[in-house]
C-alpha positions in Angstrom: -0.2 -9.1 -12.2 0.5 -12.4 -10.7 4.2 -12.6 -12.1 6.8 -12.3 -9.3 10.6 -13.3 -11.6 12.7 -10.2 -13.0 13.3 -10.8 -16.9 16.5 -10.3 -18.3 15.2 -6.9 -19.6 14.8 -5.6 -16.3 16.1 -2.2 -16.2 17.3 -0.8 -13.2 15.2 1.1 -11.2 14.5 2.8 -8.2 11.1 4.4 -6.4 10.5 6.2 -2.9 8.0 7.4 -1.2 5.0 7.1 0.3 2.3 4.1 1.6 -0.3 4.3 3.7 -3.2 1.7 4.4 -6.7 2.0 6.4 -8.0 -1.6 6.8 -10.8 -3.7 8.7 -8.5 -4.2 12.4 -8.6 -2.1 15.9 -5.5 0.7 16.4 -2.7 -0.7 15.9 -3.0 -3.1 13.2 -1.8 -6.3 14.5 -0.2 -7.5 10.8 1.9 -4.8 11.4 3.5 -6.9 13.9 3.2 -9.8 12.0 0.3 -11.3 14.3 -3.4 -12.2 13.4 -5.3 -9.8 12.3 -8.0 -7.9 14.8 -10.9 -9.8 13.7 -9.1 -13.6 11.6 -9.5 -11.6 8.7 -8.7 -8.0 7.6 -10.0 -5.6 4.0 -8.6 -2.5 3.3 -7.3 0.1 0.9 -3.4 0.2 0.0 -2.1 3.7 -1.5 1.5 4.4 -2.8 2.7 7.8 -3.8 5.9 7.9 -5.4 8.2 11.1 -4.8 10.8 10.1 -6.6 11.6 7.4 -9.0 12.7 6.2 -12.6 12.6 2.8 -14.3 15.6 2.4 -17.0 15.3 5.7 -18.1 11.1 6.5 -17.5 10.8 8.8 -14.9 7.8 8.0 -12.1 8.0 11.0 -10.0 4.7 12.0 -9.0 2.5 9.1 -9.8 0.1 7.1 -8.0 -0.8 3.5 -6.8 -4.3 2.2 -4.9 -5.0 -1.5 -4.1 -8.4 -2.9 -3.1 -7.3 -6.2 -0.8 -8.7 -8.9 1.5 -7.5 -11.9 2.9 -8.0 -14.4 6.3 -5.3 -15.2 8.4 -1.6 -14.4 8.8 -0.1 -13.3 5.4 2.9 -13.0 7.6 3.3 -16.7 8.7 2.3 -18.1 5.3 -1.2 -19.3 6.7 -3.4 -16.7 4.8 -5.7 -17.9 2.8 -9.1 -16.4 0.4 -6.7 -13.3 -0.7 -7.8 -11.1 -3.3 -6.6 -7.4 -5.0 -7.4 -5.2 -7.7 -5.6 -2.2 -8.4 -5.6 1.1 -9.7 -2.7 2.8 -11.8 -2.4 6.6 -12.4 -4.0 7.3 -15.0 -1.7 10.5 -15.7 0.7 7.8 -16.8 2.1 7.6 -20.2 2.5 4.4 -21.8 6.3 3.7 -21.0 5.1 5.2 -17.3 2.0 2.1 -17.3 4.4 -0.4 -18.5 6.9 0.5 -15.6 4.3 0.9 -13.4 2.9 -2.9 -13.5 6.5 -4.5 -14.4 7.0 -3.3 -10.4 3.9 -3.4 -8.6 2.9 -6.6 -10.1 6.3 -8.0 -8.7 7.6 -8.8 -12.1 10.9 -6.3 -12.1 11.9 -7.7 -8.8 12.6 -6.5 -5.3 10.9 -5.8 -2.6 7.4 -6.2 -4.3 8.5 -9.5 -6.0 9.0 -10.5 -2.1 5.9 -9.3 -1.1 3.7 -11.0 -3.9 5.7 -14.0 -3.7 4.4 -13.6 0.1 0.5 -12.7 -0.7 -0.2 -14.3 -3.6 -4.0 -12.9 -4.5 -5.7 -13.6 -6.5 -6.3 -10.5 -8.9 -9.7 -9.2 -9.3 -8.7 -6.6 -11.8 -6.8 -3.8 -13.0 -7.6 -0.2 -14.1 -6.2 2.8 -15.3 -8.1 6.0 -13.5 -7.8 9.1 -11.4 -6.0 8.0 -8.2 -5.8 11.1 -5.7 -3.2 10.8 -2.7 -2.8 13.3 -0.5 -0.4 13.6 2.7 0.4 16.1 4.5 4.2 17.2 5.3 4.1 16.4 8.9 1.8 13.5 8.7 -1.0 14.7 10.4 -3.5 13.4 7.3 -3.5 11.3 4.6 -6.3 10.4 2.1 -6.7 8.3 -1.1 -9.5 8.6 -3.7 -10.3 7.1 -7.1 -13.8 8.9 -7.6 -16.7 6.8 -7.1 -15.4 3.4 -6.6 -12.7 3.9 -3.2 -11.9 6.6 -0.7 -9.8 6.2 2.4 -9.5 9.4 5.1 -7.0 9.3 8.2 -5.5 11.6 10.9 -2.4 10.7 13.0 -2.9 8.9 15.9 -2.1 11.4 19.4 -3.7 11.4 22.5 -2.8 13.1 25.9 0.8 12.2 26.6 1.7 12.8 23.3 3.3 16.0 22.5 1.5 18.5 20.4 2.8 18.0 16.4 4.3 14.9 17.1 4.0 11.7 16.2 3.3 8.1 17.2 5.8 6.1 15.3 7.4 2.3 15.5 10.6 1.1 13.8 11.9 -2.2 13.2 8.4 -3.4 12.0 8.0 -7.4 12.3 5.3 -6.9 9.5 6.5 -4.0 7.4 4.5 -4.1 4.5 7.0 -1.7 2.0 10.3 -4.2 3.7 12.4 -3.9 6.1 13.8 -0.2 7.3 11.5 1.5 7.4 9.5 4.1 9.6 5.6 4.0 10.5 3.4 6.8 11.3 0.2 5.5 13.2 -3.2 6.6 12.7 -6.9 6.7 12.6 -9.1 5.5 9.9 -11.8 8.1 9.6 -13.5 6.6 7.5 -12.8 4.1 4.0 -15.3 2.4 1.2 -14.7 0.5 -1.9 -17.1 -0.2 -4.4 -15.5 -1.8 -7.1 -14.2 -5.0 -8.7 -16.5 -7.2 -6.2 -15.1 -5.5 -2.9 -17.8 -3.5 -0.9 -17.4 -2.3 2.1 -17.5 0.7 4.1 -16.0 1.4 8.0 -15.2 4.1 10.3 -12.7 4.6 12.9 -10.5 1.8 12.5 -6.6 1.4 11.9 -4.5 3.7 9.6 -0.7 3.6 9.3 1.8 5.3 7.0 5.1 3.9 6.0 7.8 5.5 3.6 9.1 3.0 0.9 12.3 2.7 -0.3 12.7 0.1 -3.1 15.0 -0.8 -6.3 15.1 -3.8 -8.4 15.7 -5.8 -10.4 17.9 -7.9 -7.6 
C-alpha cells in the first residue's frame, strides 16, 4: 500500500465521512497546525468511517478504516522521518468492496489520499482484513475505535467552563488537516488508546483526540 499514481482504470469515486485520531501529543495536537509534534515524535491510532460512498459502481457505505502509525518530526514540512503504518480493512467487505477499499486508502486511485501518502510515505508494517468497530456519536460528544485484541482508541469532546453546554470546540481552516483542505475539526480528549499489533505497542491516557469529516473523490 505504498502506490500513490491513479491507473487508467480508475473509476470514479467518491467517499465521506468520518476521521478521528487519538495520538502520543498534549491537547491540541500541534500537527494539526502543521507544527512539531508535542514530544519530536508522535504514535497514534487513525479511524475512518465512511457514510457514504461508491467506487465505479461498488458501493462503500458503512465500512470501516483503522491505521496503526508513527513517525518523528514534521510530516507537514517534509522533515519526518522513521514513519511506519499498518492498517486494518473492514472485514464486512466483499471482494470488489476490499479491492476499492485499498485502490483508495493506499493512495493508488488518486486524490486526496494519493496527496497524503505522497506526503507520509511509511513504511508499511502490514495489512489485515478484521472487525474494525467505529463508533461516533451524532453530536460528537464520543468517539471510539476497536479491532478486538490488537487496538482500541476512546475519546470525549473537548469542553471546559466557558464552553456552552452541548457545544463544541471546533477549528476551521486547518494548516495540518489530515483528510485535506475544508474541512471542520471537533477537538477532544483521548481517554485512553493501545495497540498491540504488527510491532506497535503502546498504551496512553489523556492525551489529544480530534475528529474531522472527510470529503474525498478521485481519481484526479
Amino acid at each position: 500500500m505504498t502506490e500513490t499514481a491513479a491507473t487508467p482504470a480508475t473509476p470514479g469515486w467518491h467517499v465521506a465521512g468520518d476521521w478521528f485520531d487519538t495520538c502520543k501529543c498534549n491537547i491540541p495536537c500541534p500537527c494539526t497546525f502543521a507544527e512539531d509534534p508535542t514530544y519530536g515524535d508522535c504514535d497514534g491510532v487513525l479511524a475512518w468511517h465512511i457514510r457514504e460512498g461508491r467506487y465505479g459502481d461498488v458501493p462503500l457505505d458503512g465500512l470501516n478504516v483503522l491505521m496503526i502509525a508513527s513517525f518523528v518530526g514534521n510530516v507537514w514540512k517534509g522533515t519526518h522521518s522513521e514513519a511506519y503504518a499498518a492498517v486494518f480493512l473492514d472485514d464486512r467487505a466483499d471482494e470488489a468492496q476490499r479491492q476499492a477499499l485499498q485502490m483508495i486508502f493506499s493512495g493508488q486511485a488518486g486524490g486526496w489520499p494519493g496527496v497524503f501518502v505522497r506526503m507520509f510515505d511509511p513504511e508499511m508494517r502490514g495489512l489485515e482484513f478484521a472487525p474494525v468497530k467505529i463508533s461516533i456519536d451524532d453530536d460528537l460528544a464520543t468517539w471510539s475505535a476497536e479491532v478486538p485484541g490488537k487496538v482500541e482508541a476512546r475519546a470525549e469532546a473537548l469542553t471546559g467552563p466557558t464552553t456552552p453546554v452541548g457545544s463544541r470546540v471546533q477549528s476551521t481552516n486547518l494548516p495540518g488537516s489530515e483528510t485535506g483542505p475544508d474541512q471542520v475539526a471537533t477537538w477532544g480528549r483521548a481517554l485512553s488508546y493501545r495497540a498491540d499489533a504488527f510491532g506497535f505497542s503502546f498504551q496512553r491516557e489523556n492525551r489529544s483526540s480530534k475528529h474531522i469529516t472527510f470529503d474525498w473523490s478521485g481519481p484526479e
